[in-house]
C-alpha positions as a printed NumPy array, in Angstrom:
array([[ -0.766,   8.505, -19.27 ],
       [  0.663,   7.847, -15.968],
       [  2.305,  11.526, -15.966],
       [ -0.871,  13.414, -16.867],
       [ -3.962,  13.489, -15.183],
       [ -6.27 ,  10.897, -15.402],
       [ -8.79 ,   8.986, -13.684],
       [ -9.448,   5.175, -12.935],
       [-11.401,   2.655, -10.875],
       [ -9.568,   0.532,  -8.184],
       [-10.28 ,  -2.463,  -9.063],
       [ -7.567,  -4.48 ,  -7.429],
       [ -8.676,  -3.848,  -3.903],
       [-11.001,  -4.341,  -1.546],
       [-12.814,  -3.165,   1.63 ],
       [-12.445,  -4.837,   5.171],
       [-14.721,  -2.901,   7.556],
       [-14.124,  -3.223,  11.671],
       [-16.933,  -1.561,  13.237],
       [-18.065,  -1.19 ,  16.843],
       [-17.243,   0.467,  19.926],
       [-13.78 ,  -1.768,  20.462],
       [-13.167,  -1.586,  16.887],
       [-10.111,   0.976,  17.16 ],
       [ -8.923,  -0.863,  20.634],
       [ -9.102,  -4.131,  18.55 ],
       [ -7.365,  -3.673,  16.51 ],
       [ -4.474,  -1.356,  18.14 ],
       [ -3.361,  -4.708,  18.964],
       [ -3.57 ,  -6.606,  15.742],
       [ -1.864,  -3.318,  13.86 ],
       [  1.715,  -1.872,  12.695],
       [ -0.013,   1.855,  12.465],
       [ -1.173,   3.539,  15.39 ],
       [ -4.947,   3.999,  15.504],
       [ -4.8  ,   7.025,  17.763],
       [ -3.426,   9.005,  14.64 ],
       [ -6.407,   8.439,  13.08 ],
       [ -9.146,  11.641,  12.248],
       [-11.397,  12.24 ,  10.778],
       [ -8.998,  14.366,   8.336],
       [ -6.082,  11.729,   8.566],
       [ -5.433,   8.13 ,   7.007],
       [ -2.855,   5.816,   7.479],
       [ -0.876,   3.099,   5.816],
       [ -0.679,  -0.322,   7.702],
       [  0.328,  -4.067,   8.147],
       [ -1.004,  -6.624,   9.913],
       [  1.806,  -8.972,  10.984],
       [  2.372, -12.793,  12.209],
       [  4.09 , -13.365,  15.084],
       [  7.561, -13.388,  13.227],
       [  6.79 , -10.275,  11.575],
       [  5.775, -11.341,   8.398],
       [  2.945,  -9.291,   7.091],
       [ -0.027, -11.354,   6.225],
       [ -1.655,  -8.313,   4.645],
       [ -0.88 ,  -3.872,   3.897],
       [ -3.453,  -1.101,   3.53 ],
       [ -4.721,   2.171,   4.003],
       [ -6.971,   2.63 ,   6.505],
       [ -9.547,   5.439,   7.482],
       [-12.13 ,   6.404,  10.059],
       [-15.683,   5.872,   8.928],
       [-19.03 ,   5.762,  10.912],
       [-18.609,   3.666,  13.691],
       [-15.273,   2.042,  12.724],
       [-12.935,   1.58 ,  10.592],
       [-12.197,   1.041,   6.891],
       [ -9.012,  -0.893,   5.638],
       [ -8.427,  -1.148,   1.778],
       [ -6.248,  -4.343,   0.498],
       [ -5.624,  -6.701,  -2.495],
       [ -8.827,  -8.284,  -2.677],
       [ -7.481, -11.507,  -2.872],
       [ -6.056, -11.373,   1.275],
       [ -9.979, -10.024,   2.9  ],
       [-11.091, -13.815,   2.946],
       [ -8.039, -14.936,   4.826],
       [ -7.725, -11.797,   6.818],
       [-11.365, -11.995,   8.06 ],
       [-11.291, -15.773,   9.18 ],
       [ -8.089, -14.831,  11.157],
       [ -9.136, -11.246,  12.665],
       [-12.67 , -12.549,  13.874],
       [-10.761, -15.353,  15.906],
       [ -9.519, -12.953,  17.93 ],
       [-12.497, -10.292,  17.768],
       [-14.586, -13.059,  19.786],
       [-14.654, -11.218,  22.972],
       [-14.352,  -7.771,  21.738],
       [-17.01 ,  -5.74 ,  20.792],
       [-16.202,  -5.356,  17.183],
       [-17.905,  -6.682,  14.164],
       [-15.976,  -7.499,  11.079],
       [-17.618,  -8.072,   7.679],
       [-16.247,  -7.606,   3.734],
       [-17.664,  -4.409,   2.597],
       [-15.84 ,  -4.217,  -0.899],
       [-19.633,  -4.045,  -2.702],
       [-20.571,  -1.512,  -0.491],
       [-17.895,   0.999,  -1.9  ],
       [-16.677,   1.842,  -5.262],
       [-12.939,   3.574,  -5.135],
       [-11.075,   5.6  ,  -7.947],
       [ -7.735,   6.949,  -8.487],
       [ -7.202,  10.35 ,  -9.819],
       [ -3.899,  11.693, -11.327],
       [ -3.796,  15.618, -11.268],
       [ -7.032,  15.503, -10.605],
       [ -7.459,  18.037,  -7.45 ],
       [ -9.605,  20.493,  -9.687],
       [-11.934,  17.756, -10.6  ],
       [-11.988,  16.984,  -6.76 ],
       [-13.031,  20.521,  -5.809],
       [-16.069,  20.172,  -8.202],
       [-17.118,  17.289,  -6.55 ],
       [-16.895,  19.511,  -3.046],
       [-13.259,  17.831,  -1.949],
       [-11.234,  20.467,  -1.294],
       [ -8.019,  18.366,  -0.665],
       [ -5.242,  19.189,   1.241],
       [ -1.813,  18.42 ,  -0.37 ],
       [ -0.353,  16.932,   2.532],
       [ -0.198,  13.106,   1.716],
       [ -2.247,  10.504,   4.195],
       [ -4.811,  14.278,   4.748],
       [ -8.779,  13.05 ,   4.128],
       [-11.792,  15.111,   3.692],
       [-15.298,  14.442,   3.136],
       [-18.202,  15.707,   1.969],
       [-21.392,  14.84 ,   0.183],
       [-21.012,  11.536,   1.539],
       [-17.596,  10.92 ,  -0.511],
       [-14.264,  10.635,   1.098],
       [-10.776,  11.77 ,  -0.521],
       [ -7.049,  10.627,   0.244],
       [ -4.122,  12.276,  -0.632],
       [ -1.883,   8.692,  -1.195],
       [  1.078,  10.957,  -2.348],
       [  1.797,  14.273,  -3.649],
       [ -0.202,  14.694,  -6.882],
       [ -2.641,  11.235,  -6.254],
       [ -5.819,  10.702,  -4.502],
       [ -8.653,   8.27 ,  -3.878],
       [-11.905,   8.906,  -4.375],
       [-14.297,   6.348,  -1.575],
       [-17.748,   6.52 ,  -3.003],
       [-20.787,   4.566,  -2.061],
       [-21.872,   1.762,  -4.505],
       [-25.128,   3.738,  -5.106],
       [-23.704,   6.271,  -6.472],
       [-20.76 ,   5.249,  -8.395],
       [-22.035,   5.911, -11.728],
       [-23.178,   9.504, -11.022],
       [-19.807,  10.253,  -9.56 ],
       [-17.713,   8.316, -12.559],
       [-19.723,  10.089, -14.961],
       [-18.792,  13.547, -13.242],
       [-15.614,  12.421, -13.349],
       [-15.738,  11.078, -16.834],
       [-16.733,  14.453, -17.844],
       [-13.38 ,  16.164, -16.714],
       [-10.603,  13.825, -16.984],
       [ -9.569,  10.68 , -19.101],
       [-10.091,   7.514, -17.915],
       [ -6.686,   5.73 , -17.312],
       [ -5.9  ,   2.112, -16.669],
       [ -5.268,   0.477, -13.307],
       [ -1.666,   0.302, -14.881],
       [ -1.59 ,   4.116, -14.672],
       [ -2.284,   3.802, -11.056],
       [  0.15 ,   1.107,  -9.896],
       [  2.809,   2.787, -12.399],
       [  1.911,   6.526,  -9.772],
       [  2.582,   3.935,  -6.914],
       [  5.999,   2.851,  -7.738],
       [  7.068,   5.945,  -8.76 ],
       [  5.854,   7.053,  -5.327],
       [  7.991,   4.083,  -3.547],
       [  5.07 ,   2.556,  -1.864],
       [  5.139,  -1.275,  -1.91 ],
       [  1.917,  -3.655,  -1.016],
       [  1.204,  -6.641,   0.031],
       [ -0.71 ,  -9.372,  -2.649],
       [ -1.827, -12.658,  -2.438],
       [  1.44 , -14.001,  -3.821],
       [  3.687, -12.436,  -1.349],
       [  1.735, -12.617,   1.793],
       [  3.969, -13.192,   4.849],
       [  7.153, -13.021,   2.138],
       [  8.126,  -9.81 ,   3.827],
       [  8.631,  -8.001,   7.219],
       [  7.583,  -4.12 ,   7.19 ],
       [ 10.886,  -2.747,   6.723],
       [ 11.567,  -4.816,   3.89 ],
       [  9.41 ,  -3.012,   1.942],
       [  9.975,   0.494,   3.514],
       [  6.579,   0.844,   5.138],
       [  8.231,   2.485,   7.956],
       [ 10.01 ,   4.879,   5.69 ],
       [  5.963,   5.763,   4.306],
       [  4.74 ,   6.341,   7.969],
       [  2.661,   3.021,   8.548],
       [  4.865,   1.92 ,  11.34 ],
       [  4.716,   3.256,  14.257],
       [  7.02 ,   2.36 ,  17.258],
       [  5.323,   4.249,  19.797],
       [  2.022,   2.536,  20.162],
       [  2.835,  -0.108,  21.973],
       [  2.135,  -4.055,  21.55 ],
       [  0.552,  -5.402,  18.472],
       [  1.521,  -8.646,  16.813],
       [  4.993,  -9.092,  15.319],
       [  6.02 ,  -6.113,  16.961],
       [  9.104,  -7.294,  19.056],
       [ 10.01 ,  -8.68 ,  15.39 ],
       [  9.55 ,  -5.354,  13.677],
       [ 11.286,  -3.351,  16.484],
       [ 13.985,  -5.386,  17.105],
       [ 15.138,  -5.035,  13.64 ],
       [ 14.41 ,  -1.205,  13.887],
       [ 16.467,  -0.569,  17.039],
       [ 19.022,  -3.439,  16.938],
       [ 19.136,  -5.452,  13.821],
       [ 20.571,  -5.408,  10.207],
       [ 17.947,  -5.441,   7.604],
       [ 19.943,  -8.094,   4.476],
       [ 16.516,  -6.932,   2.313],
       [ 13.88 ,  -3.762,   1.571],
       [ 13.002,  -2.389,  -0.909],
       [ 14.395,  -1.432,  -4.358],
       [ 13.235,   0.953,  -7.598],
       [ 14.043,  -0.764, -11.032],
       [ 13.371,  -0.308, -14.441],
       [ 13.314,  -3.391, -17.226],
       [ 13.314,  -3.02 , -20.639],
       [ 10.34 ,  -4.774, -22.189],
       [  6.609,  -4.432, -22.231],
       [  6.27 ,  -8.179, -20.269],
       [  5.035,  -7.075, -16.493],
       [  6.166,  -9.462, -13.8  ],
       [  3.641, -10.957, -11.192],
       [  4.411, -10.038,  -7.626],
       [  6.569, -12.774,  -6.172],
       [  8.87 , -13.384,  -9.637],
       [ 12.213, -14.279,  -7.686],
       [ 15.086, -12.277,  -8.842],
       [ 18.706, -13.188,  -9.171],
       [ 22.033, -12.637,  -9.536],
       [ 24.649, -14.168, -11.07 ],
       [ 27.285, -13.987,  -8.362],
       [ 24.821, -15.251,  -6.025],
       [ 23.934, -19.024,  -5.879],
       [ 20.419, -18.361,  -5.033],
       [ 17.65 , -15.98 ,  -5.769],
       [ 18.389, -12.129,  -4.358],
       [ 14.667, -10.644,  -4.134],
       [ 11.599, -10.605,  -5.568],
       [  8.682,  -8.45 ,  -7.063],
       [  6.911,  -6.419,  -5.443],
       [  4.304,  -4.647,  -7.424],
       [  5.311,  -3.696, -11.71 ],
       [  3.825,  -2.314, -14.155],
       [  4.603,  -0.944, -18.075],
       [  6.059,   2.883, -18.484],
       [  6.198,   3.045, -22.219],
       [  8.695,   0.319, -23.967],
       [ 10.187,  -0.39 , -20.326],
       [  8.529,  -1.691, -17.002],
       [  9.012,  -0.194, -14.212],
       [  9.45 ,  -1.939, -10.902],
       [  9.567,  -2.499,  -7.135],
       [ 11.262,  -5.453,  -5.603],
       [ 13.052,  -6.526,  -2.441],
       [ 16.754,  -7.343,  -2.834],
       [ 19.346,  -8.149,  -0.91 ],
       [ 21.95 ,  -5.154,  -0.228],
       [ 25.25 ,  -7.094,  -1.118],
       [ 23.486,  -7.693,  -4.178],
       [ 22.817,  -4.497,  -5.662],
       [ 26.076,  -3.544,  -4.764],
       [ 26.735,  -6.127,  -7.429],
       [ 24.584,  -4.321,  -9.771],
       [ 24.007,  -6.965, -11.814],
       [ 19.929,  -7.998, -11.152],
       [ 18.276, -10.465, -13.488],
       [ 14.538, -11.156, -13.596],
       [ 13.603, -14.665, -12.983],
       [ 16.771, -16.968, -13.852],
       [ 20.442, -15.924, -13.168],
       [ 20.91 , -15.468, -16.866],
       [ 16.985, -13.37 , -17.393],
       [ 16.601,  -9.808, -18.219],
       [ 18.839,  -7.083, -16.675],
       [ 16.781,  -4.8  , -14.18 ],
       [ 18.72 ,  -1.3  , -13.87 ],
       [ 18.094,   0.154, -10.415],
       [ 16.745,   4.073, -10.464],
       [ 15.894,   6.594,  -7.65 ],
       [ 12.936,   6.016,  -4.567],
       [ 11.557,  10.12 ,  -3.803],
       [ 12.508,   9.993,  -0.265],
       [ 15.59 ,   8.725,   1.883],
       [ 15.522,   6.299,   4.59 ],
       [ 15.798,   7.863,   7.823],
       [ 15.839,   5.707,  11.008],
       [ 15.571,   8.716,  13.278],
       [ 12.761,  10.039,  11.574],
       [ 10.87 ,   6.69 ,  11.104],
       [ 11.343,   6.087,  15.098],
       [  9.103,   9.406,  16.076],
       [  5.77 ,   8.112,  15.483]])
């Protein structure tokens, strides 16, 4: 289903809301993206870093009301809420879990059933508009989020329901790899460094804002360093889906290469997005879990990796 249109709920994530009058400023510091990009027609996608650079949480986050809204594996808002409000203590900024407040659903091909709900969408990916108190992303050419209120879920599944299929979360994530965008879950936080999983590459770095945690990390290897590891496209024959974090190998190496990012099934094969080593794909020879475990075929990301580029926001 994942290459026809279809809808489904989000039901992997949740909602971290930073409201106030600092909110933006706040968090301008404690942010990979730059907040000033931000519109009310514009999301982003983000990190949130340690001080080594190793991202304790990704998202997409938008403008709402008198903040801002940041959407994550629901398993990191606990953590990322004890640690944020730490540093939110003499800002004026108020930061609370607002994942029951919003229900959030994916939609494959789904622009037409969009413009019936008033969303006229544009196609340009990260572009929001609202209306009728609903907001809609574009995450990547052909996909977009619906944000909908909890009250009135129902009414808008239903209209949904009545125009497309409903798809699995599977669907979804399978959309995602295909569109080479990795995440962050709660088995891999602070595994990786930005440009290890290509956020850069997806415009939620940006190394013109300034000072925010991690940054000299994230720079440095930007401007000066040699990334060993990012991110990787593979395909596994098999219907078994790995769990982020699954350590990959290879047999020429005496250690493990990479691991998962995100997977999901495409069929009789799984399809996959993992960090690796460069010398070993070179190799070309990647086995999942165990230096003798399945074979894992690399295949094509849809964009190129473009330092230049990446630099200008």
């Amino acid at each position: 289903m994942a290459d026809s249109a279809f809808f489904c709920p989000l039901s992997h994530e949740g909602v971290l809301a930073v409201r106030g009058v600092d909110a933006s400023k706040f968090l301008q510091g404690q942010l990979t993206c730059n907040l000033d990009y931000l519109s009310d027609a514009k999301a982003t996608l983000g990190a949130r870093c340690t001080q080594k650079g190793r991202m304790q949480s990704s998202f997409r986050i938008l403008l709402e009301g008198d903040g801002v809204l940041l959407a994550m594996a629901s398993e990191l808002i606990e953590a990322q809420l004890l640690d944020l409000k730490k540093y939110a203590v003499f800002s004026k900024s108020r930061l609370t879990d607002e994942s029951a407040s919003w229900v959030r659903f994916g939609l494959n091909d789904g622009d037409g059933a969009l413009v019936t709900l008033g969303l006229d969408l544009p196609q340009e990916t990260d572009a929001v508009v609202r209306a009728n108190d609903l907001i809609a992303i574009r995450v990547s050419p052909a996909r977009a989020e619906v944000w909908v209120r909890a009250d009135q879920a129902e009414e808008i599944r239903t209209r949904l329901a009545a125009q497309l299929p409903e798809g699995t979360l599977n669907d979804w994530l399978l959309g995602q790899i295909r569109a080479g965008i990795g995440q962050v879950f709660g088995q891999t936080r602070e595994a990786f460094i930005p440009q290890m999983i290509n956020l850069q590459a997806v415009g939620g770095v940006s190394f013109k804002k300034g000072c925010y945690t991690g940054q000299e990390i994230v720079a440095r290897m930007q401007y000066l360093g040699k990334l060993k590891r990012r991110l990787y496209r593979l395909t596994l024959e098999g219907s078994n889906v790995p769990e982020p974090g699954v350590e990959l190998f290879s047999p020429v190496h005496a250690s493990s290469v990479g691991n998962v990012v995100i997977a999901a099934r495409a069929g009789a094969t799984v399809e996959v997005l993992a960090v690796l080593q460069a010398d070993a794909v070179e190799d070309g020879n990647i086995r999942l879990g165990a230096a003798d475990g399945l074979v894992l075929l690399l295949t094509e990301l849809p964009y190129t990796l473009d330092a230049k580029l990446e630099t200008q926001r």
